[in-house]
Each structure stands twice: as structure tokens, then as C-alpha cells.
N, C-alpha and C positions, 0 to 999 in steps of 0.2 A: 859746746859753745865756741864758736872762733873767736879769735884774736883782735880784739875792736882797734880799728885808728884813730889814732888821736883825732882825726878829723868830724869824728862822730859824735862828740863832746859827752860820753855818758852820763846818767847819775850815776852816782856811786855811794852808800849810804858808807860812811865813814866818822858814823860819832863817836864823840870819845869818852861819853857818863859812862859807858859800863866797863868793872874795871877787863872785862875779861875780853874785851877788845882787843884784835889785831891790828896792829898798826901797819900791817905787810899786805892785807888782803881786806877785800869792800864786797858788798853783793852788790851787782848788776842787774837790774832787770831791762832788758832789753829783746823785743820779736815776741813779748807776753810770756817771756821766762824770767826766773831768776836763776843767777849762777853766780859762782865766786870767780872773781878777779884776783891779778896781783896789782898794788896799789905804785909797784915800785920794783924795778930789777932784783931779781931773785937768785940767788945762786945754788945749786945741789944742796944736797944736805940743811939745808933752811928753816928750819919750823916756821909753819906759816899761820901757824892756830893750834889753840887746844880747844878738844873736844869736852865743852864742862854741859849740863843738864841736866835730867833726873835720871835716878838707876831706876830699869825696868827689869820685868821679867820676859814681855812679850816682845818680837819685834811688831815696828810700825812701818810706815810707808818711809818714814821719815827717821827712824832710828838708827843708828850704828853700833854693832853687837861690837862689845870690848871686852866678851868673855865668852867662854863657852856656854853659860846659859843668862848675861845681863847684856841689855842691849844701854843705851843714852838715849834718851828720847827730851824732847824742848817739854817742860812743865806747863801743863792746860793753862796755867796763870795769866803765864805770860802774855804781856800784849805784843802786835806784829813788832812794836819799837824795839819793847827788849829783845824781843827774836833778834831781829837784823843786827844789834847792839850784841848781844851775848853769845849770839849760838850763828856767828855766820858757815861755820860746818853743814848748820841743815839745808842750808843751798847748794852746796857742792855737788856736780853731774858728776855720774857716770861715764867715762869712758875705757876702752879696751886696750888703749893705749897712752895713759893716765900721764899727767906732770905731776901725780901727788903720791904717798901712799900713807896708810895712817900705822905710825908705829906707836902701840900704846893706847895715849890718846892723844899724842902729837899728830899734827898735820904736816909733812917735811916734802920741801920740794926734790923730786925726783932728776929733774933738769933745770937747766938755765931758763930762767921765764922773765920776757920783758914787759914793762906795764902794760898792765890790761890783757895779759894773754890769762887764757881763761884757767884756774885750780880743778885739774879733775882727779878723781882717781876709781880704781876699778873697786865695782863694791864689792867684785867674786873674792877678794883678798880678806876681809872681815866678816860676811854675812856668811852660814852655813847655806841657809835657806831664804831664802825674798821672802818677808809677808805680801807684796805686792811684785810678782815678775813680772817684767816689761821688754819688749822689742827695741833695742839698744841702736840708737841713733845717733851713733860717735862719729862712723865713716870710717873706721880704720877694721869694722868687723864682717860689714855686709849684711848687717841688720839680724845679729841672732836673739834668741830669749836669751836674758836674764834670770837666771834662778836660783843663782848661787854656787858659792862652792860646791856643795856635794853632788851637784846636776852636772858638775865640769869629766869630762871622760880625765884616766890618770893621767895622760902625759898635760894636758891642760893644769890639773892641779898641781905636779911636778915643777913647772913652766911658769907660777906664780910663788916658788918655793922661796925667793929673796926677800919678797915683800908682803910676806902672807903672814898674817895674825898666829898667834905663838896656838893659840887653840886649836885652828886647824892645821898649822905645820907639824902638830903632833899626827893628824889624822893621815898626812901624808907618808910619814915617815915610822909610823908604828903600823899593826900587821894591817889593818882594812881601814883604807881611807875613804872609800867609795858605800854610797847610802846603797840597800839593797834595790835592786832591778829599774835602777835609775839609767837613763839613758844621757848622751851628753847633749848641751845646749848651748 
């Protein structure tokens, strides 16, 4: 998602009942997407959100593995309000050349971000595997699959070694980090 101007006057869902609200970042829907915003200049090292919702087992289209076998997935309960309210993490794109990266289950800015530039970050850094892989529409890739870490060829997974989830920085740096007769993507 680009960089909106302020001349474009977004929404920006921004309530403040839930307490787990970021006061840093809003979801966007804007061109019939949602995506996270910064709400306000952001500087490196930033937490922009935490990651809270239910522990699973499986991933989902929309989950974020924070473990080597639990992913966070939004609770069926919820309604789209509390979504947008609680969990604005599950809007956050994908990109290859991310402003975000999730340490933990913090959200922490990567770069300087001025309002309204869009929260991304790569999902190859915490997902092993996609439950849903998808052709990566960031612009900075040239349009490859998505499929995860362990699809990534070694220098690729090497290459995301600073901001890579502790479960699969073991995979890289212990004897076989690479899934069997997987090819890179």
C-alpha cells in the first residue's frame, strides 16, 4: 500500500474502547483494501502494536505464527468492530521490503515512517509455511510466490537473519534450515 497525502482525507478507524489499541497506527481501507497506517511520525525501533488474539494450532490466511507450532489468529467472536479495535495487526500487508518487522509479538517500526505511510512487513520472517501463498504485489519484488520461509532458497533465509522469528533463526543457523526438495519462491 503507498503512502496516502494528506490530500486524500482517509478513514482511518481509530477507536479508542478497546484497550489493546494502538494509538500509533489505524487500518485504512482504501482502492477496496485494508492496510495499516502510521497514525503519526514514527521513528526505528517503535512498537507500533501488539499482536493479542487467540492461540491456535493451525495457521490461517490471516494468522501470525509466534511459535514454532502456535500461530494468533482474531477469535470467530469477534465482530468486524472489535477486529479493527483489537487486532489491527490482521490488516497488515505484506511486503519484501517491509517498514515493520514483528519481534515477539511486538509490532516495531523498521524505518522512519511519516503519517499515513503504510505498516508492512515480510511474512517470510515469521510464517514457516503460508496456509494461503500468494503472488506478492509490493513492487520492490517483481511479483514472486509467497510461501514462506522454508520455500525461501538459503541465502534468501540467511538475508532475513536480523529480523527473523527466534524459531526459524534456529532453522537457519542449526544443521538443515531448508524443507526437503523445496524449491525457492
Amino acid at each position: 500500500m503507498p503512502r496516502v497525502t494528506s490530500a486524500v482525507r482517509p478513514r482511518v478507524s481509530t477507536t479508542q474502547a478497546a484497550p489493546s489499541l494502538s494509538p500509533v497506527v489505524g487500518v485504512l481501507h482504501t482502492g477496496g483494501e485494508f492496510g495499516v497506517v502510521a497514525l503519526r511520525d514514527v521513528e526505528p525501533g517503535e512498537v507500533l502494536m501488539t499482536i493479542e488474539g487467540e492461540r491456535v494450532g493451525k495457521p490461517s490466511r490471516t494468522s501470525v505464527q509466534v511459535s514454532e507450532r502456535d500461530h494468533i489468529d482474531v477469535p470467530a467472536a469477534w465482530t468486524f468492530e472489535e477486529v479493527l479495535a483489537r487486532a489491527p495487526w490482521r490488516f497488515l500487508n505484506h511486503a519484501c521490503a517491509p517498514t515493520a518487522w514483528v519481534r515477539g509479538r511486538e509490532v516495531v517500526a523498521l524505518r522512519r515512517m511519516a503519517r499515513f505511510d503504510a505498516v508492512t512487513f515480510d511474512y517470510t520472517t515469521t510464517e514457516a509455511a503460508m496456509a494461503t501463498p500468494f503472488v506478492c504485489r509490493c513492487g520492490a519484488c517483481g511479483g514472486r510466490e509467497i510461501r514462506g520461509f522454508l520455500h525461501l532458497e538459503a541465502d534468501e533465509q540467511r538475508r532475513r537473519l536480523p529480523h527473523l522469528a527466534p524459531w526459524l533463526r534456529a532453522r537457519v543457523e542449526g544443521p538443515s534450515p531448508r524443507v526437503r526438495g523445496s524449491r525457492g519462491g
